[in-house]
C-alpha positions as CSV (number, residue, x, y, z in Angstrom):
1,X,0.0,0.0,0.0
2,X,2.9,2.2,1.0
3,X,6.4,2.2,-0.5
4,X,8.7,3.9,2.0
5,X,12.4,4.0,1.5
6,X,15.3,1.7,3.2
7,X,16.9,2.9,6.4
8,X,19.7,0.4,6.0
9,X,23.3,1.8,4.5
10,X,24.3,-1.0,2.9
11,X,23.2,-4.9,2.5
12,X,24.8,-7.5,5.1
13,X,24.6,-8.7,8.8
14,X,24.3,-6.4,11.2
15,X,27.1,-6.4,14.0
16,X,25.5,-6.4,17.5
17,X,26.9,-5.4,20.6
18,X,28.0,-8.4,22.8
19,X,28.4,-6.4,26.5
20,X,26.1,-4.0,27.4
21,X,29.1,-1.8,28.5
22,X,32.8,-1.6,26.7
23,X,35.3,-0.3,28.8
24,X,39.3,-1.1,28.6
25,X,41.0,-3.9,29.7
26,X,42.5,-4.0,33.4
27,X,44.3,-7.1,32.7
28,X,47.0,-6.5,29.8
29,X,49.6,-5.2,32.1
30,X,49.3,-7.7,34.9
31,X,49.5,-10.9,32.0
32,X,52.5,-9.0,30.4
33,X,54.0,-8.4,34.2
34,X,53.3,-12.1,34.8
35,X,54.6,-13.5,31.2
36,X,58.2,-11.3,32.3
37,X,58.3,-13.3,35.6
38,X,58.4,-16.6,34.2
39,X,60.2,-16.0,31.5
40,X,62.9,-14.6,34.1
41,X,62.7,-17.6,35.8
42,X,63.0,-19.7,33.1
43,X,66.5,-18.3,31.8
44,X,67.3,-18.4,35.4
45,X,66.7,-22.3,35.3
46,X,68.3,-22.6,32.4
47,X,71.4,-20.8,33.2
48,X,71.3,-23.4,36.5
49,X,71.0,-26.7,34.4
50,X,73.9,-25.3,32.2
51,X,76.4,-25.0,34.8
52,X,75.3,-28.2,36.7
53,X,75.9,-30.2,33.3
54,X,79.2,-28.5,32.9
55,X,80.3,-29.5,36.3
56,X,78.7,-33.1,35.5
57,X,81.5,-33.0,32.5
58,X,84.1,-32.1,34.6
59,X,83.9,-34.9,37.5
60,X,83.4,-37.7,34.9
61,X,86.3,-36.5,33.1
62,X,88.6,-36.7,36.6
63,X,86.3,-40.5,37.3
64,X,87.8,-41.4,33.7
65,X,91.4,-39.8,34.6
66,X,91.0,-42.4,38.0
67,X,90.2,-45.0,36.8
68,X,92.7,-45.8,34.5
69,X,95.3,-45.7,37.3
70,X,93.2,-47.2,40.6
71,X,92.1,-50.6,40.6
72,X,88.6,-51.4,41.9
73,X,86.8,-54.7,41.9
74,X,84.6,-54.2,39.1
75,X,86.9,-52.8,37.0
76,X,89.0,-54.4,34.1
77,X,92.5,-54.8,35.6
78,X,95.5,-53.1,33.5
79,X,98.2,-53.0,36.3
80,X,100.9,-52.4,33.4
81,X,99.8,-48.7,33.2
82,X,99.9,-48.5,37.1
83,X,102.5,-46.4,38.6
84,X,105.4,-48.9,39.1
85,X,107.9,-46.0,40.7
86,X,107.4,-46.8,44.2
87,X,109.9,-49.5,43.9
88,X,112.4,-48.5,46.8
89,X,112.1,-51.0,50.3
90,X,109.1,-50.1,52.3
91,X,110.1,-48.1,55.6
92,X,109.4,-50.8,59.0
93,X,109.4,-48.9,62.1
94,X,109.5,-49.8,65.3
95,X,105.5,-49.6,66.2
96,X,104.0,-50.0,69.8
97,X,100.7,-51.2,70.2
98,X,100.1,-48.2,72.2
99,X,100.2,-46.0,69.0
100,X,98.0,-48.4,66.9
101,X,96.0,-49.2,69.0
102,X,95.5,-46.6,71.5
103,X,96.4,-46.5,75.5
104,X,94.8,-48.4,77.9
105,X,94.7,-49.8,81.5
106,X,94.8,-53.4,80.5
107,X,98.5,-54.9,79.9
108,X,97.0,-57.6,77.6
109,X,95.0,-56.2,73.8
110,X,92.9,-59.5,73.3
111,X,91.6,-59.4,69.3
112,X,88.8,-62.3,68.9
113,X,88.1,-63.3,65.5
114,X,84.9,-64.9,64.5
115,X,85.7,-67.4,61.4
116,X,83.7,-70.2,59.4
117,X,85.5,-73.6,59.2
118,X,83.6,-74.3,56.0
119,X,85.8,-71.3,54.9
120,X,89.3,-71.1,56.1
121,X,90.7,-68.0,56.3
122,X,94.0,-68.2,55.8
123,X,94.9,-65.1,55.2
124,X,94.5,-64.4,59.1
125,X,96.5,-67.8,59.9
126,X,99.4,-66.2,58.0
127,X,99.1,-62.9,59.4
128,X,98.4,-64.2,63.1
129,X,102.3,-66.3,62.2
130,X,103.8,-62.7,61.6
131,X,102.6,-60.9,64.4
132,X,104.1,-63.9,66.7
133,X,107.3,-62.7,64.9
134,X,107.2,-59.0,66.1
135,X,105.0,-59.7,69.6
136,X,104.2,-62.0,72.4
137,X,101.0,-63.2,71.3
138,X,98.8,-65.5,73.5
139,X,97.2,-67.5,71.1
140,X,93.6,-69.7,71.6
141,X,91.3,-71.4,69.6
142,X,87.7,-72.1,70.8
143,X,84.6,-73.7,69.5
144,X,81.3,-72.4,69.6
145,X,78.0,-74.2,69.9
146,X,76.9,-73.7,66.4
147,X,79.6,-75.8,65.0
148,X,79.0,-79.6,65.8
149,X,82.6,-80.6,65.4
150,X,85.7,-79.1,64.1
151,X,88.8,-81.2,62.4
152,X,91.5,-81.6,64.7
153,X,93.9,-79.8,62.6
154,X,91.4,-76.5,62.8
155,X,91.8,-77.0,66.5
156,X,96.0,-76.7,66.1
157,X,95.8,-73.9,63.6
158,X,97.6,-71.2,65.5
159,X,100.0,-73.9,67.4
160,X,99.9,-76.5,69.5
161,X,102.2,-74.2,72.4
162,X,101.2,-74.7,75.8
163,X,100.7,-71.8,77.7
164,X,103.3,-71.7,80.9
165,X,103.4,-68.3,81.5
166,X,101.0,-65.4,83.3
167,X,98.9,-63.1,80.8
168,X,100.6,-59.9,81.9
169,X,103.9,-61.9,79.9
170,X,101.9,-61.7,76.6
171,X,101.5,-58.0,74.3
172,X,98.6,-59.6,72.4
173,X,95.5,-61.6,72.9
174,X,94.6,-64.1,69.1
175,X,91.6,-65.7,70.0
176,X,90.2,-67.6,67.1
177,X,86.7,-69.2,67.3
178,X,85.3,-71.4,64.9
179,X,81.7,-70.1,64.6
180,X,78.8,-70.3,62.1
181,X,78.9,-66.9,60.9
182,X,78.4,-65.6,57.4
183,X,81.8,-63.9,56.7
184,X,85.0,-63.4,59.5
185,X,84.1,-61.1,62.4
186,X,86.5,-59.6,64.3
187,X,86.2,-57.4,67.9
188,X,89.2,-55.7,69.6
189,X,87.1,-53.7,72.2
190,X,84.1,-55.4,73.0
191,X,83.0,-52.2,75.1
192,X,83.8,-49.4,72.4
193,X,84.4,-51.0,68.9
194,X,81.9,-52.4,66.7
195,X,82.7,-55.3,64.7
196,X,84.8,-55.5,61.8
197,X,83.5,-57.7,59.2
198,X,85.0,-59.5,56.0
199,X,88.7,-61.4,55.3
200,X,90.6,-58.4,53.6
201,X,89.2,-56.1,55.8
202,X,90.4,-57.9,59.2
203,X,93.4,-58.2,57.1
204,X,94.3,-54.7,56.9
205,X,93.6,-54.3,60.3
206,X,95.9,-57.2,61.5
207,X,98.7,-56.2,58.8
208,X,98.5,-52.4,60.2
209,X,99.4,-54.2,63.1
210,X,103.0,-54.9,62.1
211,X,104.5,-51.0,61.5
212,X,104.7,-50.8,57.7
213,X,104.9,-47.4,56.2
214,X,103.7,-46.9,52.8
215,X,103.5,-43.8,50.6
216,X,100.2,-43.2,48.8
217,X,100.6,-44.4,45.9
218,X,101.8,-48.4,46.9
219,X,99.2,-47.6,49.8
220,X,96.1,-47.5,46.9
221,X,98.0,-50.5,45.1
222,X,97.9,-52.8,48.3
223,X,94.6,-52.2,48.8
224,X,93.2,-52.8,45.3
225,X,94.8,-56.1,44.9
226,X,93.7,-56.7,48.6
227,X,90.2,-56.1,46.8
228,X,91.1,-57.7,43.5
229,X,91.7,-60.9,45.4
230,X,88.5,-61.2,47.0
231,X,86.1,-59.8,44.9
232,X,87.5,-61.3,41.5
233,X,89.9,-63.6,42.3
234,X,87.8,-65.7,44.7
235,X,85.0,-65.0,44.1
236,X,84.5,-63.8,40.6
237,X,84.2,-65.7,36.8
238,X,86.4,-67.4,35.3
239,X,86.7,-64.8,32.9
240,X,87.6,-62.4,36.1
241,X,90.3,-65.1,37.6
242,X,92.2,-65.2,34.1
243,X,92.5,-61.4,33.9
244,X,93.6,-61.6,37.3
245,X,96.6,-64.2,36.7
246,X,97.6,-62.2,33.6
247,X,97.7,-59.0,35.4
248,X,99.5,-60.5,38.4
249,X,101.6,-62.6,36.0
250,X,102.5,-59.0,34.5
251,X,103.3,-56.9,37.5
252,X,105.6,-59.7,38.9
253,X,107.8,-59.7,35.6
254,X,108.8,-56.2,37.5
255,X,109.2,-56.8,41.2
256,X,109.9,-59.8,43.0
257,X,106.7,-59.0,44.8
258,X,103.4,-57.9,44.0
259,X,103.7,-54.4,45.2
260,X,107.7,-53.4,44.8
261,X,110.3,-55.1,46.5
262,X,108.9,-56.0,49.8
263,X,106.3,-58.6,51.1
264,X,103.3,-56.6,51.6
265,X,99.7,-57.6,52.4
266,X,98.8,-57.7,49.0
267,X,101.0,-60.8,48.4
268,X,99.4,-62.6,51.3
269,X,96.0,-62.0,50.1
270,X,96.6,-63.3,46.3
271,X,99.0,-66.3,47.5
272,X,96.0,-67.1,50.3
273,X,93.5,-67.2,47.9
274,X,95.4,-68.9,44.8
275,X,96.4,-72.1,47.6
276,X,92.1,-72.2,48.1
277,X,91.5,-72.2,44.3
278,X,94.2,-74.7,43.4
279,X,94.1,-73.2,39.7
280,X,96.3,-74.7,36.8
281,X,98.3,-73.6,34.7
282,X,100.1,-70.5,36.7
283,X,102.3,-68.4,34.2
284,X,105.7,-68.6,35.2
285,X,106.4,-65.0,37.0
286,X,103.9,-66.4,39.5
287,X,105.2,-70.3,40.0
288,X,108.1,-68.0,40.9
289,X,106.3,-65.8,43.5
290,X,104.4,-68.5,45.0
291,X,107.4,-70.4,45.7
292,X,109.4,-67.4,47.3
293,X,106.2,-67.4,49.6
294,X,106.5,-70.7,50.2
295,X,109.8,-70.4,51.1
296,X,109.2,-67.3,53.4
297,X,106.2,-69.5,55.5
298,X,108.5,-72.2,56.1
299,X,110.9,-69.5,57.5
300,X,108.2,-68.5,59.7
301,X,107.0,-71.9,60.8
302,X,110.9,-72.5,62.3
């Protein structure tokens, strides 16, 4: 009826408001505030995991730069790039029990060694024959009630002297006792000292006993063969024992000893442990060394 004209611009949607209200923004700075904070904290953590790997880089080169020189038990065994210059005699002084043991009121230091007679150790037999050379040593061996019986040669081990004189004549108490126990036990001062447990440990202990002086270097050696004998000699593969005999084949083709020209603890460890294994086919450098320690435990046993 009436034609009217178009109060539209232009053809197309028409945008509509979506807020009743548009004011700005309060939140812009705060996001932008908050989005410099982390990524502060972030470079900060960075920078952090940067220098902790560079330091990670640093002790696994001085690991690497170690182990090529120290033995340990799990390690391959190359004792021809070991230091070999400590090859002057050992100094021996003239140790009181006082200053390894510490003073005390009590004339008599009684040691009492816990041991397995399904496992011999002879390393402690040996070692118990040297300290009679340097002390009066009392010397017992008892049974205890865990062990039904005991071979009459066990019994005898650390002689067959009868004791004729008073305690107070003695320096040193050896008490062995054939117990069932694990691994070797020994107690010096029931009261104050906790026991001391394993073969090469007591070892060290009972060897420390008899004054030797060593510099660091033959000090490390000693005590990785000490280890190389019971971990992988002993007790590891046949893969382990041949590396063993090479490397110990190879180091006595420079010393008439294991560890430079004097009998150290080392060598009673690795002869100990090769007369338990009863191995064949010993290279030649160590038919050698095994007889010189032979020789030297029939000196002892005179």
């Amino acid at each position: 009826m009436y034609k009217v004209k178009s109060y539209h611009l232009g053809e197309g949607a028409v945008e509509l408001p979506i807020c009743m209200y548009k004011v700005p923004s309060v939140h812009g700075a705060v996001a932008d505030a908050q989005n410099g904070d982390e990524s502060l904290e972030l470079l900060n953590l960075e920078s952090r995991q940067t220098e902790i790997l560079n330091r990670l880089y640093e002790l696994k080169a001085v690991v690497d730069g170690l182990s090529k020189t120290v033995l340990t038990p799990d390690a391959d065994i190359d004792v021809a790039e070991m230091n070999h210059a400590c090859s002057e005699p050992t100094s021996r002084a003239t140790v009181s029990l006082d200053s390894v043991l510490g003073k005390t009121s009590s004339v008599l230091r009684d040691i009492v060694i816990n041991a397995n007679p399904s496992e011999v150790p002879l390393s402690l037999l040996v070692l118990h024959n040297l300290l009679c050379e340097q002390y009066r040593v009392l010397s017992s061996v008892h049974v205890h009630s865990s062990i039904p019986n005991v071979p009459s040669q066990l019994w005898d081990c650390l002689g067959n002297e009868s004791i004729c004189q008073s305690r107070r004549e003695y320096q040193l108490g050896f008490t062995l006792v054939w117990k069932d126990v694990p691994k070797p036990q020994m107690k010096f001062s029931i009261q104050s000292m906790c026991s001391i447990e394993g073969e090469g440990n007591i070892a060290r202990f009972l060897f420390a006993l008899l004054g030797h002086q060593y510099d660091a270097v033959t000090s490390t050696q000693i005590d990785s063969w000490v280890d190389v004998a019971i971990f992988q000699l002993k007790n590891g593969s046949n893969k382990e024992k041949a590396a063993v005999l090479s490397s110990l084949n190879s180091a006595l083709s420079k010393s008439p000893w294991v560890v430079g020209v004097d009998l150290t603890l080392a060598d009673v460890m690795l002869y100990c442990v090769l007369q338990e294994l009863e191995l064949v086919g010993i290279p030649t450098n160590i038919q050698r060394w095994v007889q010189s320690c032979q020789n030297l435990a029939l000196k002892l046993q005179k």
